[in-house]
N, C-alpha and C positions, 0 to 999 in steps of 0.2 A: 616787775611786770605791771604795766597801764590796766584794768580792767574798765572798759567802757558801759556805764549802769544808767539804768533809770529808776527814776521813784515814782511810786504811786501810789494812792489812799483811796478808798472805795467807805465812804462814813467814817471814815478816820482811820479805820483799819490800813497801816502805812508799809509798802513793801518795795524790795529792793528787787527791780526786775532785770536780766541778764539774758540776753541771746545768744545761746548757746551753741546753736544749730551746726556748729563747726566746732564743739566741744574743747573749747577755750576755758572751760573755768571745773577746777577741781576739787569735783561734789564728795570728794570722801575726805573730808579736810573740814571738819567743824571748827576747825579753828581760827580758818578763814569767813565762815559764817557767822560764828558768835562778834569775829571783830568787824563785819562789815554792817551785824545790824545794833553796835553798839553806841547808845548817842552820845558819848562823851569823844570818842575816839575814833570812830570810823562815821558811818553814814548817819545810821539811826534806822530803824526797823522791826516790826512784830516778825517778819520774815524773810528769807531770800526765795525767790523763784527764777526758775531757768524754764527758756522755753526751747525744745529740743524738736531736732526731725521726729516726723512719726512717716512708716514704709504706707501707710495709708489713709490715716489721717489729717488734716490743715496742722496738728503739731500734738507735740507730750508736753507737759507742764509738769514740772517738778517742783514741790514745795519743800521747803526745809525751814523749822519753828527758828526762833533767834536762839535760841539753847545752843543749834548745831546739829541737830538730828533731824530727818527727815521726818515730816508731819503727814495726819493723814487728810482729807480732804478739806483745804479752806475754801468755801465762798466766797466772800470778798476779794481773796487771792486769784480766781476763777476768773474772778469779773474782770480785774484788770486786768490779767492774762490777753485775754479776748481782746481790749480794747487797744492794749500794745499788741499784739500780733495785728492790728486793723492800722494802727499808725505804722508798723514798717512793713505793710504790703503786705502780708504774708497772708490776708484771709479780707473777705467782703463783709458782709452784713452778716451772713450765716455762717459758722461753722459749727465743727466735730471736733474734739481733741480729746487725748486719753488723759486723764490724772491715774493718782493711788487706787481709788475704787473702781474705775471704769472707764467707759465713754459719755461724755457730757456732749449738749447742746446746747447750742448758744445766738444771742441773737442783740446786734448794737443795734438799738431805738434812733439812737442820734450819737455826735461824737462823744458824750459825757454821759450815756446812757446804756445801761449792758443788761438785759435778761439771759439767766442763768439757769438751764435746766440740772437739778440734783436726783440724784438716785432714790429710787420708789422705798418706803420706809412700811414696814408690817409686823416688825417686832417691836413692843411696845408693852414697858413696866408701869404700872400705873401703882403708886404706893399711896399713903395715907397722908403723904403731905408732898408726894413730889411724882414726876414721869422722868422714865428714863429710857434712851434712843439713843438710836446712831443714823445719822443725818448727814453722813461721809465720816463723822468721826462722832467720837461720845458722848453726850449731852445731859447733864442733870439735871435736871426742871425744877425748879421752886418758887411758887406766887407768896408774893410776901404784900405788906403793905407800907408806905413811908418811904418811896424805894430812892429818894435824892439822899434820904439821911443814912444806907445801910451801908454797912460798912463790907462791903465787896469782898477785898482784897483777905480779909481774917475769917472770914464765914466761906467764904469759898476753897481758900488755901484747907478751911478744918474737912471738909468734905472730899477734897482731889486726893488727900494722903493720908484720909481713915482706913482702916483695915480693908476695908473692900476695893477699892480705889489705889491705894499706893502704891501698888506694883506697875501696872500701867498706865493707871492716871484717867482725869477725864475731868472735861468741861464742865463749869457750872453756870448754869444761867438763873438768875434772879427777876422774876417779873412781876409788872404790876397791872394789872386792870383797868384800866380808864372807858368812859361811855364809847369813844370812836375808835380807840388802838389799844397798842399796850403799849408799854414800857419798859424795855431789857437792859440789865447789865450782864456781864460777863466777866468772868475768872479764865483765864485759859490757862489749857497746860501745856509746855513747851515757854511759852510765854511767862508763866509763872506768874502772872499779873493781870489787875483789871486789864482790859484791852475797852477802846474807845467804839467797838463794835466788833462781831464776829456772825459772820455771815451763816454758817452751819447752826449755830447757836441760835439766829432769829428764825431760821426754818424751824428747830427745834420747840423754841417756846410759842411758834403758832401754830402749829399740829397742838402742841399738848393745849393749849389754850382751846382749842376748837373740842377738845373731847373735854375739856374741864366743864365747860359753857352749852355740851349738847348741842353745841349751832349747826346751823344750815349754811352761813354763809364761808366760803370758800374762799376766799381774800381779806386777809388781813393787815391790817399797815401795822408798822411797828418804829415805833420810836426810841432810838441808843444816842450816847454820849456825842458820837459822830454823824450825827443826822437821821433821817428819816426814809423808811426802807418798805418793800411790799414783799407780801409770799401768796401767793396763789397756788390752790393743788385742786386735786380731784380724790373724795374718798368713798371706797365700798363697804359699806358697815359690815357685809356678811362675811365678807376677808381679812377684816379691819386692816385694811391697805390705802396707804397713801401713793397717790400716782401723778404724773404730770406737776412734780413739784416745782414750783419755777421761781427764782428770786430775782430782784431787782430794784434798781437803784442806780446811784450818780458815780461816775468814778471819773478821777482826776488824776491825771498827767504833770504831776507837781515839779519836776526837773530834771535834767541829765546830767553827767559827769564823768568824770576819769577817776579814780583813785589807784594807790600805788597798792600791792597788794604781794 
């Protein structure tokens, strides 16, 4: 079978997108997933997404990690979602669509341009050297310093599959401080690996950034491997709730294709 795909990257964050809408690709089959997001041998990809009818929605997005397992909410992934359903008609400047956690909102600035509303966040661990949240999916916060020279991939893999962590796993994000933004890497799970940005992950480390710093101000830019990203929210100290979390940033339409499958 021909499977007809697109790729797309959102700060490098790279993903394999399929319209599904006529249920032509067979999501219970990791095996078809692990080889379509592998770069030796099929496409190349942090992930597969399919974008599915929704009975009231502009659509469903379903994400699945390059593992082969259904993942829980990507950002990046979101964005380009949005900006491919904008390129085959299927939605204007504004939509609604369901992922794993909910209903999102969303809004294309320009064609290579996508704001991303995420899910309101008010559970919030704050430890003695890190924060931990879930920002669609779960995120372990840690400011470090020297952040080009740390070694991501061995500091993060120790924390995803320590006793609290290895059963279901979770994100790690590493940040650094600078006078105008910050600076994030990421360890994903499902991905098992640095990733080049991770959208959930820069919401993550700008909420925890905002309460590390006591700030007032409510937009943060954030600087990753894959370029240069913003988050703006809305918070009530007395709920300690985050609201109107919005991300955004550039996403690119890098190519289409057939593969056998």
């Amino acid at each position: 079978m021909k499977l007809k795909f697109y790729k797309y990257q959102a700060t490098g964050n790279d993903f394999i997108i399929i319209d599904n809408r006529n249920n032509i690709f067979d999501k219970n089959n990791p095996e078809i997933i692990r080889f379509l997001c592998n770069r030796r041998f099929g496409i190349g990809a942090d992930g597969v997404i399919l974008i599915e009818n929704h009975p009231e929605l502009h659509f469903s997005m379903k994400y699945f990690n390059s593992n082969g397992n259904e993942g829980t909410m990507c950002g990046n992934g979101g964005r380009c979602s949005v900006s491919f359903s904008n390129h085959i008609g299927l939605i204007d400047k504004y939509c609604e669509f369901e992922a794993i956690d909910g209903i999102h909102h969303a809004e294309i600035i320009s064609s290579n341009y996508v704001k991303l509303e995420l899910k309101d966040v008010n559970k919030i661990e704050e430890g003695t050297s890190h924060f931990y949240l879930n920002t669609g999916s779960p995120h372990y916060v840690k400011f470090i310093n020297n952040i080009k020279q740390f070694k991501v991939y061995d500091e993060g893999k120790k924390i995803r599959y320590n006793d609290r962590f290895k059963k279901l796993g979770t994100n790690v994000d590493f940040v650094e401080i600078f006078k105008n933004f910050i600076n994030v890497r990421t360890y994903e799970r499902g991905v098992e690996n640095e990733t080049l940005s991770c959208g959930t992950g820069v919401v993550a480390s700008a909420l925890s950034y905002f309460l590390l710093k006591n700030s007032c101000e409510n937009v943060v830019k954030v600087v990753t491997k894959g370029g240069n990203i913003k988050v703006s929210f809305e918070y009530n100290k007395n709920k300690n709730l985050f609201n109107n979390i919005w991300l955004e940033g550039a996403v690119e339409n890098v190519f289409k294709g057939e593969i056998d499958i």
